[in-house]
N, C-alpha and C positions, 0 to 999 in steps of 0.2 A: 412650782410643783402642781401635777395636775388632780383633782381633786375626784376620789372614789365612793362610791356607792356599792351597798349591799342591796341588791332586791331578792324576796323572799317570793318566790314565781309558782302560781300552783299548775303541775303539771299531773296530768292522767287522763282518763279514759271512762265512761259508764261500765259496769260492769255486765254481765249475761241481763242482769232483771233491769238493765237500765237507770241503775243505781250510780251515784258520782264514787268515782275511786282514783285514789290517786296519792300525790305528797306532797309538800312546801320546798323545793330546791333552790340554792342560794346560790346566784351570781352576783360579783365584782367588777361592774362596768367605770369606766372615765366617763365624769363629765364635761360637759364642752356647755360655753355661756349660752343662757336661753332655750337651755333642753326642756321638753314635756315629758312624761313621764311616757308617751308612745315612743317618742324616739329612744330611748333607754331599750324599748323591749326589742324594739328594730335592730338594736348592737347587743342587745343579749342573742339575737337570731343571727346576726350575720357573725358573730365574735366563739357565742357561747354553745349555741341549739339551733340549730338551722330547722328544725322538726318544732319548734313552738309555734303553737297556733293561735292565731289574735286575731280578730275581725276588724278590718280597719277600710276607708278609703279615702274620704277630700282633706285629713287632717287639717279643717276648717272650722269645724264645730256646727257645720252646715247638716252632715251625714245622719249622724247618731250613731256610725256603725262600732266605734271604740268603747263602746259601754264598760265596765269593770268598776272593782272593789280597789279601792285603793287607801289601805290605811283603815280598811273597814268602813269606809263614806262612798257610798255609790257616786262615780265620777264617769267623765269622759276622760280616757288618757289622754288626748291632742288638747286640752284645753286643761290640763291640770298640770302647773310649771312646777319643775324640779324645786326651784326656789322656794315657794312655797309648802313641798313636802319635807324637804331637811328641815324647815324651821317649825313644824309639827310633829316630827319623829324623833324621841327622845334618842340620845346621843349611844352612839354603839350599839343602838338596834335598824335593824334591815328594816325596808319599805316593803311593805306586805302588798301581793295583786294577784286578787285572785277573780276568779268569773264572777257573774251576777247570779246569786244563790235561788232566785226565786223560780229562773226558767231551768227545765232538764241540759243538763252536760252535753255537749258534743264533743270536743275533746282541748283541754289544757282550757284557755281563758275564752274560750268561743262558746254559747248558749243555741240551745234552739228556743228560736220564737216565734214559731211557726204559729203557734196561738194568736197571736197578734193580728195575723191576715188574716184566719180565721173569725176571730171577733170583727174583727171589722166588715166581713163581708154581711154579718147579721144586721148593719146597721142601715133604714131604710136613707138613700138617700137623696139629696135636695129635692123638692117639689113645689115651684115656680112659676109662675105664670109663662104663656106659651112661648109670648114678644123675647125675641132675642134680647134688646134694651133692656136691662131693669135699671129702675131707678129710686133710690133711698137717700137719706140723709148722711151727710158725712160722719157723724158722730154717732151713727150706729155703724159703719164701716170700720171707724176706729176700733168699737167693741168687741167686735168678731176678730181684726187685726189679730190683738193678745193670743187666740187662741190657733190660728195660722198661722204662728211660728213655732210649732211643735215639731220638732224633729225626730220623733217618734224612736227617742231610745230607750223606753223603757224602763230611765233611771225610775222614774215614778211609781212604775209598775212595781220595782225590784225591792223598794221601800215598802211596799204597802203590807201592813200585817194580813190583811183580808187573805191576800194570794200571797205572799211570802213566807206564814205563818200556817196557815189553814188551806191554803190549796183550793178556795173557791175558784177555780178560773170556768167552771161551767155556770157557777150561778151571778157571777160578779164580774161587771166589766171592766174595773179597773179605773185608777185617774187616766190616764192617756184618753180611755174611749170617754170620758164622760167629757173632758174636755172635748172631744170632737160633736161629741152628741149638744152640750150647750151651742157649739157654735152655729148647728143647724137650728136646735129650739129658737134661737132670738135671732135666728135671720129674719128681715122685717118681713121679706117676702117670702118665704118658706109658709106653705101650705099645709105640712103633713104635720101629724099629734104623734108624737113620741112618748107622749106620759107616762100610759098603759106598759109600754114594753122597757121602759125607764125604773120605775118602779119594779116592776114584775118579773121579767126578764133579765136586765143588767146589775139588777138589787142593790139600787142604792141604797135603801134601808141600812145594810151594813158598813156603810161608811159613817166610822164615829169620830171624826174631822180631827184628826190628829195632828194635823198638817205635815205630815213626811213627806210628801208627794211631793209638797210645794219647794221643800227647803233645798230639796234638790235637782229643782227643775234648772239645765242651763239653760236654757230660753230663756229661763226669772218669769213665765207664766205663775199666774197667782190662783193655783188649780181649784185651793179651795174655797176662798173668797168669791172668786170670782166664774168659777162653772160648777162646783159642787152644791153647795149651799144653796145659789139661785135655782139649780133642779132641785133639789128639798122642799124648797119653797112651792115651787110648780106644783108636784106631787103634793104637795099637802094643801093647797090650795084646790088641785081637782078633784081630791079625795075627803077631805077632812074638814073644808071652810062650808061653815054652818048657811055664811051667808050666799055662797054661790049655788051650793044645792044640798039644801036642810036635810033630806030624806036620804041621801045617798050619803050626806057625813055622819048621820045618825047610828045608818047601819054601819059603816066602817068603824067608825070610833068603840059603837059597843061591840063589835064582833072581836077586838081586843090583837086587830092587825096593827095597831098605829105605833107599834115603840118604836122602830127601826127611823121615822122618818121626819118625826116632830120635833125632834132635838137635834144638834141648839137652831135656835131660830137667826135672821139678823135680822139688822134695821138698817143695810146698807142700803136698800131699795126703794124708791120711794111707795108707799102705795097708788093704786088705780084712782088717774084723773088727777095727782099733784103735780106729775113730771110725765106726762103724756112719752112711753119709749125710752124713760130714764135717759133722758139726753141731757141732763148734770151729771146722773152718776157716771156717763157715760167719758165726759168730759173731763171733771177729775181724775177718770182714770187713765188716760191718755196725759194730760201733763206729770201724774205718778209713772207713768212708763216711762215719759224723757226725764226726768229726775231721777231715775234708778238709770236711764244711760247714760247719763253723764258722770253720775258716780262711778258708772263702772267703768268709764274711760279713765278716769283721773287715777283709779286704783288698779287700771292696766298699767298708766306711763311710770306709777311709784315703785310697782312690780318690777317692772324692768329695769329703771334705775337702781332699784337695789342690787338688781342679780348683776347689774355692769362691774358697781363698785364693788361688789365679796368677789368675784371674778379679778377683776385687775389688781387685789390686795394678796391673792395669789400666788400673783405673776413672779 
């Protein structure tokens, strides 16, 4: 017997004022062993709606282009397996998909993000010495790594109460850009101060470390630990540290600018002159990256063997 699904697909249009409008309509697709939840809307299109609109292209997890809600947890559909949403979808109810709430509608499960290019083109970038050659330490290579594999979907974006909730996207750049903006601050050889416009401009200030960003990053980028927080740090070090420059943290601290950016602190980093470039912290975090792949590989092949066995019990 072949085995059915409910999907609950949101389907509509903006209205005149650009407003989301629309309904939840329910398709009855077959499963086939090893489905993603993209290939289901692929046979909701070719079976059900030929007119549904879904952004999609390397169904690799390379793209970012499949962003959506699914079940209400910002996912990628190409990399979020059927198997694992029946065994979270309580029994006799449909799998919910709908668009990512945070950008404006374009139509059915498609966003515009046009904002995206947009911030980014604000951001200044690399500034480097002239020599084609450059040359650094492997273990700041690695640090930067983490955040060059960002495949810029947005999930992060779409989590964030800041712009999800409150609609800053002119005063707040979001986790996506801060992670790109860390990966230029701690380039060893990157010349240009971002601080000023980090601070002021991208207003990290309101970021009050929730970690949503993180839990849903599929890269596994550790957005807040590890590019958030250390810009907090920066920024409150150029602004606020008595001992880098007394007169100018003096005025900051009493002019009663400093709550956005002094909490919480860490102490992942070492201080200036113990770990010269944090090249431990740098290290440990590179053996925690291959330790999070390996885990994720062993919880790839468990995945798949379960779907074989519920499949051929089937049969």
């Amino acid at each position: 017997m072949v085995e059915k699904v409910t999907f609950r697909v949101f389907r509509g249009e903006p209205d005149a004022d650009g407003d989301p409008f629309g309904k939840m309509v329910d398709y009855e697709v077959e499963l086939d062993e090893g489905m993603v939840v993209l290939d289901v809307i692929h046979r909701i299109q070719a079976e059900h709606a030929p007119d549904l609109s879904c952004r999609w292209n390397c169904k690799a997890g390379k793209c970012g282009s499949c962003s959506a809600e699914v079940n209400g947890k910002a996912r990628l559909m190409c990399m979020t397996r059927m198997e694992d949403i029946l065994e979270e979808t309580p029994e006799k109810e449909p799998v919910l998909v709908k668009p990512m709430q945070a950008f404006p509608l374009t139509k059915d499960l498609v966003t515009d993000t046009s904002w995206a290019y947009k911030t980014d083109k604000r951001i200044e970038p690399i500034n480097g010495p002239e020599e084609p050659d450059w040359e650094f330490h492997q273990e700041e290579a690695d640090r930067l790594q983490e955040f060059r594999s960002c495949i810029e979907c947005m999930l992060c974006v779409n989590t964030c109460h800041v712009l999800r909730e409150h609609q800053m996207f002119d005063e707040f750049a979001g986790p996506r850009f801060f992670v790109r903006l860390a990966g230029l601050e701690m380039h060893p050889l990157d010349t240009e101060s971002r601080i000023p416009e980090i601070k002021d401009d991208f207003g990290i200030g309101y970021c009050n470390i929730t970690r949503c960003c993180t839990e849903v990053c599929p890269a596994g980028i550790q957005i807040t630990d590890n590019a958030i927080i250390p810009l907090k740090e920066r920024v409150v070090t150029d602004y606020y540290d008595p001992l880098v420059n007394p007169i100018k943290a003096a005025l900051n601290i009493t002019s009663g600018v400093v709550s956005g950016v002094l909490s919480p602190f860490t102490d992942e980093f070492a201080p200036s002159g113990k770990d010269p470039g944090n090249l431990e912290k740098a290290q440990n975090a590179v053996e925690g990256e291959r330790a999070r792949a390996e885990e994720a590989r062993k919880m790839d092949a468990q995945r798949a063997d379960r779907a074989r066995k519920r499949f051929r019990s089937k049969l």
